[in-house]
LUMNUZA-203632 format. One record per residue: x, y, z of N, C-alpha, C in turn; residue in three letters; residue number from 0. Coordinates in pm, whole numbers. Layout:
+--------+--------+--------+--------+--------+--------+--------+--------+--------+------+-----+
|     nX |     nY |     nZ |    caX |    caY |    caZ |     cX |     cY |     cZ | code | pos |
+--------+--------+--------+--------+--------+--------+--------+--------+--------+------+-----+
|      X |      Y |      Z |      X |      Y |      Z |      X |      Y |      Z |  ALA | NUM |
...
+--------+--------+--------+--------+--------+--------+--------+--------+--------+------+-----+
This chain:
+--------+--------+--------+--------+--------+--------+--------+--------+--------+------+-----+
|     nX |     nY |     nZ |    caX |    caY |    caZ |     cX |     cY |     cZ | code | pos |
+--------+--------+--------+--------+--------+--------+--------+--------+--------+------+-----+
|  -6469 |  -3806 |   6237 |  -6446 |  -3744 |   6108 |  -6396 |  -3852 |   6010 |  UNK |   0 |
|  -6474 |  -3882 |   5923 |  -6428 |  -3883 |   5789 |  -6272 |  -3913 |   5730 |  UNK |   1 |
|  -6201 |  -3989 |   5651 |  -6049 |  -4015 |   5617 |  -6042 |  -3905 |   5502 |  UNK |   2 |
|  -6148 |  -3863 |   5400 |  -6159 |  -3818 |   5292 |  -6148 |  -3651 |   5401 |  UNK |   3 |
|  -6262 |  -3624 |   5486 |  -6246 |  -3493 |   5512 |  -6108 |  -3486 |   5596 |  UNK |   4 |
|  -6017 |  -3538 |   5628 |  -5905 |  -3557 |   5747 |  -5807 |  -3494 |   5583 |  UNK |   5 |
|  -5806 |  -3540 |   5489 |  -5733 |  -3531 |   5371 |  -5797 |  -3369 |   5278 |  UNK |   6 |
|  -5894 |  -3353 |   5267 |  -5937 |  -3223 |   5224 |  -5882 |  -3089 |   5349 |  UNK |   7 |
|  -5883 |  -3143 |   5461 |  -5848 |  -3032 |   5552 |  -5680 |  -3014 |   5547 |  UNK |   8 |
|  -5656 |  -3131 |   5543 |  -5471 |  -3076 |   5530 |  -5450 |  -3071 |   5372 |  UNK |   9 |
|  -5486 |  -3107 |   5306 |  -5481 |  -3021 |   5148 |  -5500 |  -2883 |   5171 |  UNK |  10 |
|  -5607 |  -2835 |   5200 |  -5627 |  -2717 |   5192 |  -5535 |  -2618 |   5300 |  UNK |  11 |
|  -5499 |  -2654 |   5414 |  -5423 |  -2617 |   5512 |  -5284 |  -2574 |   5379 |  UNK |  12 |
|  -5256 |  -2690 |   5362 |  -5115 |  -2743 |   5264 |  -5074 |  -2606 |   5156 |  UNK |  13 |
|  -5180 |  -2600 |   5079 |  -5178 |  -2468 |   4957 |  -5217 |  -2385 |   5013 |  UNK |  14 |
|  -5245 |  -2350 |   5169 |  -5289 |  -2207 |   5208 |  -5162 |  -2179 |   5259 |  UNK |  15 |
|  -5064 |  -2262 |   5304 |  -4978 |  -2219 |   5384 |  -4803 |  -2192 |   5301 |  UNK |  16 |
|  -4793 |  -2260 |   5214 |  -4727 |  -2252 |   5078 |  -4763 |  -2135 |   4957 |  UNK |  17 |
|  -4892 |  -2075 |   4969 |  -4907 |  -1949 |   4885 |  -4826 |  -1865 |   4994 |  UNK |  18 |
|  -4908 |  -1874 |   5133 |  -4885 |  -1746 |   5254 |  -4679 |  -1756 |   5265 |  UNK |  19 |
|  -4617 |  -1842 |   5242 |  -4496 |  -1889 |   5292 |  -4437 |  -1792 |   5150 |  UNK |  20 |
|  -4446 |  -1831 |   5027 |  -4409 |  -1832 |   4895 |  -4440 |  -1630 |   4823 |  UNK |  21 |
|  -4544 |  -1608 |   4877 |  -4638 |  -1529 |   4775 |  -4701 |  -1568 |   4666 |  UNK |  22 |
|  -4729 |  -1570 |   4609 |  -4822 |  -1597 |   4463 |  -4770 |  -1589 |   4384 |  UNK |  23 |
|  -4662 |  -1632 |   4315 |  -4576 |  -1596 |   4198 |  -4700 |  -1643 |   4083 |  UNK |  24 |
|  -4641 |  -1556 |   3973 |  -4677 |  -1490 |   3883 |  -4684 |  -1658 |   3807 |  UNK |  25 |
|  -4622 |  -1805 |   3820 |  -4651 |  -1878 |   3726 |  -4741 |  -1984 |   3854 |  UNK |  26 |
|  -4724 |  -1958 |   3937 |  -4793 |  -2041 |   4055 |  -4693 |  -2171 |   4127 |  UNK |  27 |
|  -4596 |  -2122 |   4048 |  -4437 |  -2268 |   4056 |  -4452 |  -2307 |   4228 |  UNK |  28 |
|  -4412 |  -2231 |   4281 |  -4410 |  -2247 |   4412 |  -4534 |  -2321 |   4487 |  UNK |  29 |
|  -4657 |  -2274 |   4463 |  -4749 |  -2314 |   4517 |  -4781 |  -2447 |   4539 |  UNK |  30 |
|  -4756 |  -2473 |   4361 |  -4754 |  -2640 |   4339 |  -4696 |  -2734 |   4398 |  UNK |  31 |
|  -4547 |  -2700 |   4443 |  -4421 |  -2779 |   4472 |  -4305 |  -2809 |   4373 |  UNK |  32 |
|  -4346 |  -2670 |   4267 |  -4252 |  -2609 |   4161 |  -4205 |  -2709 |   4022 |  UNK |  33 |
|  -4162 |  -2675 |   3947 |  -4166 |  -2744 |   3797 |  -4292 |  -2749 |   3743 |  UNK |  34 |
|  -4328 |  -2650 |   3761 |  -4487 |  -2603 |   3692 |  -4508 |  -2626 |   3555 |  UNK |  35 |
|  -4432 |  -2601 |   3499 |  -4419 |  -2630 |   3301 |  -4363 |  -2760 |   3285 |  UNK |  36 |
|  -4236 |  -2809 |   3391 |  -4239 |  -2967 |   3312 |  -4352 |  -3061 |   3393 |  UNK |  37 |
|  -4404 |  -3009 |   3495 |  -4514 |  -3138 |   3524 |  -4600 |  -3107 |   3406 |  UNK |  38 |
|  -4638 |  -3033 |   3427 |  -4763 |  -2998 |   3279 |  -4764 |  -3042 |   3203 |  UNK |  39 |
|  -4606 |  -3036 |   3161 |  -4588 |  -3115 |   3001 |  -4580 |  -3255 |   3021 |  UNK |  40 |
|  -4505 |  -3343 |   3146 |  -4562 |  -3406 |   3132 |  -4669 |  -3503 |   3126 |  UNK |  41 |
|  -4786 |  -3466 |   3216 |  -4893 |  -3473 |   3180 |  -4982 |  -3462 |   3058 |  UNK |  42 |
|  -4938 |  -3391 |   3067 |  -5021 |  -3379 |   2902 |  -4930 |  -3490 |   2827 |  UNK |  43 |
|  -4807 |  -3506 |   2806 |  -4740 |  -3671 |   2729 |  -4827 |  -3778 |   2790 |  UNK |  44 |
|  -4840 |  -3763 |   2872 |  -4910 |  -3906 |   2894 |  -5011 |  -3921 |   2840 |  UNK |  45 |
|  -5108 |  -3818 |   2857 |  -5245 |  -3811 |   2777 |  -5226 |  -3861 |   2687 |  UNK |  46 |
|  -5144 |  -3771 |   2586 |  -5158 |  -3814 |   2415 |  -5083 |  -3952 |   2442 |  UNK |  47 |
|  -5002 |  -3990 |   2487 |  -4964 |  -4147 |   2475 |  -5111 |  -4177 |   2504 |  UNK |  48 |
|  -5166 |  -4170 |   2596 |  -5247 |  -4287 |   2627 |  -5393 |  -4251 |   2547 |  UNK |  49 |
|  -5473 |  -4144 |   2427 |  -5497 |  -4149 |   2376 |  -5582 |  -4031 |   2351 |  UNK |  50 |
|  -5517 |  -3884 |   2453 |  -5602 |  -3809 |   2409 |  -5576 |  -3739 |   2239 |  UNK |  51 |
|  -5699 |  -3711 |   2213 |  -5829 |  -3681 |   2081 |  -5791 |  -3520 |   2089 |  UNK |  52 |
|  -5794 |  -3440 |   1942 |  -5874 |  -3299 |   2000 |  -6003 |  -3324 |   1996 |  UNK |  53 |
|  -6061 |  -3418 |   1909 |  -6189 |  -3401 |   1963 |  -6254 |  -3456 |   2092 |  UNK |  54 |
|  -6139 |  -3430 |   2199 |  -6209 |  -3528 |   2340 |  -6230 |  -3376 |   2390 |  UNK |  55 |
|  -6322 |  -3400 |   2546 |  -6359 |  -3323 |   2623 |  -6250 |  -3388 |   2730 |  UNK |  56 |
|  -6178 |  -3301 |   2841 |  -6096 |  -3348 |   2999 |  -6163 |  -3333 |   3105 |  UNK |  57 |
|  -6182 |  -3377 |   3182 |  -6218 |  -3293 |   3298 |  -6080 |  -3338 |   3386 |  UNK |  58 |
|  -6079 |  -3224 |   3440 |  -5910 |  -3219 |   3519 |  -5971 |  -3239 |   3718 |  UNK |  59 |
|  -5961 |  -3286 |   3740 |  -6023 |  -3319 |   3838 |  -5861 |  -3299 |   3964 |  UNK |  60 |
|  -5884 |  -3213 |   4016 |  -5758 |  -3178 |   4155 |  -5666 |  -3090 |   4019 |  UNK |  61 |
|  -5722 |  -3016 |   3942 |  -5650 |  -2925 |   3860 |  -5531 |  -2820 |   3889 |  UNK |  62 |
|  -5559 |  -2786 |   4033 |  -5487 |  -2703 |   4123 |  -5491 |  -2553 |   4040 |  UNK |  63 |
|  -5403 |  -2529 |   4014 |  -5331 |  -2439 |   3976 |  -5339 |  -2402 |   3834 |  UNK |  64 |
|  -5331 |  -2548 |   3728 |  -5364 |  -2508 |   3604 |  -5251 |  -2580 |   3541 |  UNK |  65 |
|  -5152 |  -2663 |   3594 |  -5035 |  -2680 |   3517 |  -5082 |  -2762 |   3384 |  UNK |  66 |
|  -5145 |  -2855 |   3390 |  -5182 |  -2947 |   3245 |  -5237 |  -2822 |   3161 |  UNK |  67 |
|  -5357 |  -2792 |   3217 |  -5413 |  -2678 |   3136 |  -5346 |  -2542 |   3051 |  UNK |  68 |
|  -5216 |  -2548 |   3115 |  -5137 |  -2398 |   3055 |  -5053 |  -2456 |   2918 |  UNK |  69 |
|  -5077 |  -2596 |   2949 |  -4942 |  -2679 |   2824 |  -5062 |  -2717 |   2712 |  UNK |  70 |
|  -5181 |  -2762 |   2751 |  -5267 |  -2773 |   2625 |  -5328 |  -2655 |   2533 |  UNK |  71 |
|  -5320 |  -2659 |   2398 |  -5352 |  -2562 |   2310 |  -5507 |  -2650 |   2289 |  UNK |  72 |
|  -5559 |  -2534 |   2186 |  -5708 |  -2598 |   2123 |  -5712 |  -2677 |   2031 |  UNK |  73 |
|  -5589 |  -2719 |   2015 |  -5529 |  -2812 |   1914 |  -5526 |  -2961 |   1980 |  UNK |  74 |
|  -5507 |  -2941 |   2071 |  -5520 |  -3081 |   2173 |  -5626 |  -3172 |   2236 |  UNK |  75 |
|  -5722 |  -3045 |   2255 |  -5898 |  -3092 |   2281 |  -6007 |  -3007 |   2255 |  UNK |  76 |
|  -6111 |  -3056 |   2274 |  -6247 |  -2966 |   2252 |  -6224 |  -2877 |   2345 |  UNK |  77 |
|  -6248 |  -2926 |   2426 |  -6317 |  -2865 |   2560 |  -6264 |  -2932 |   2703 |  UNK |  78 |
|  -6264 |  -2841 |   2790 |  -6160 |  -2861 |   2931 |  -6246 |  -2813 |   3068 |  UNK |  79 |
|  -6242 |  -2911 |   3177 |  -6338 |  -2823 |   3319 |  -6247 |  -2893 |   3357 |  UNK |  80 |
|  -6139 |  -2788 |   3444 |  -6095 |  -2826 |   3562 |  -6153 |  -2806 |   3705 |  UNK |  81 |
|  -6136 |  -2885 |   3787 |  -6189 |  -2867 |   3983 |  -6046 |  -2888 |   4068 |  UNK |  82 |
|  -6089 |  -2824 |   4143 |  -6019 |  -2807 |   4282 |  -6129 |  -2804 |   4404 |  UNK |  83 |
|  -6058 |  -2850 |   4514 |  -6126 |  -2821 |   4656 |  -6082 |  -2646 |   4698 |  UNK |  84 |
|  -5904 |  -2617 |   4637 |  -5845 |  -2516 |   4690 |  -5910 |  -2352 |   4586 |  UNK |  85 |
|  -5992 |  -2345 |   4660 |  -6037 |  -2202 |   4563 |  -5923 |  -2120 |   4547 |  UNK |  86 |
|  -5814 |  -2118 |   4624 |  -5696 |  -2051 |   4655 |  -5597 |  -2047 |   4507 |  UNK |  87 |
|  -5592 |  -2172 |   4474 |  -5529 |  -2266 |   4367 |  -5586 |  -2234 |   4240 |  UNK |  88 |
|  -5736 |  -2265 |   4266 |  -5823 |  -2218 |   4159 |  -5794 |  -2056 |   4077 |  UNK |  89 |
+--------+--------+--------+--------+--------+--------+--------+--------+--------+------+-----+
């Protein structure tokens, strides 16, 4: 097997077993490994430091849950596709 699939299988193990442990709260805090609104935010600071546009497109690539995505308005970018492996997350 694979180092990449050895790493997709305990990811996914990881957020299946942390929703099942947690429940599903209502902001997803837990799921993540919690501070759901300040990782977000800061993520998204970094962006605009480092030069996001509203007129850019993101692609959020290991998006999880949504935390960058819940802190950006339409004021911030065009357009947004986040991915996950964890449909769970998704």
């Amino acid at each position: 097997m694979r180092w990449i699939d050895h790493f997709k299988q305990a990811y996914l193990r990881s957020s299946k077993n942390l929703i099942e442990a947690g429940g599903r709260s209502a902001d997803s805090s837990y799921e993540v490994g919690g501070s759901f609104d300040a990782i977000g935010y800061l993520e998204k600071q970094l962006l605009l430091h480092h030069g996001l546009m509203p007129n850019h497109s993101l692609v959020d690539i290991g998006c999880g849950s949504g935390r960058l995505l819940s802190q950006l308005g339409d004021e911030d970018i065009a357009s947004y596709l986040g991915t996950d492996i964890s449909a769970e997350l998704l």
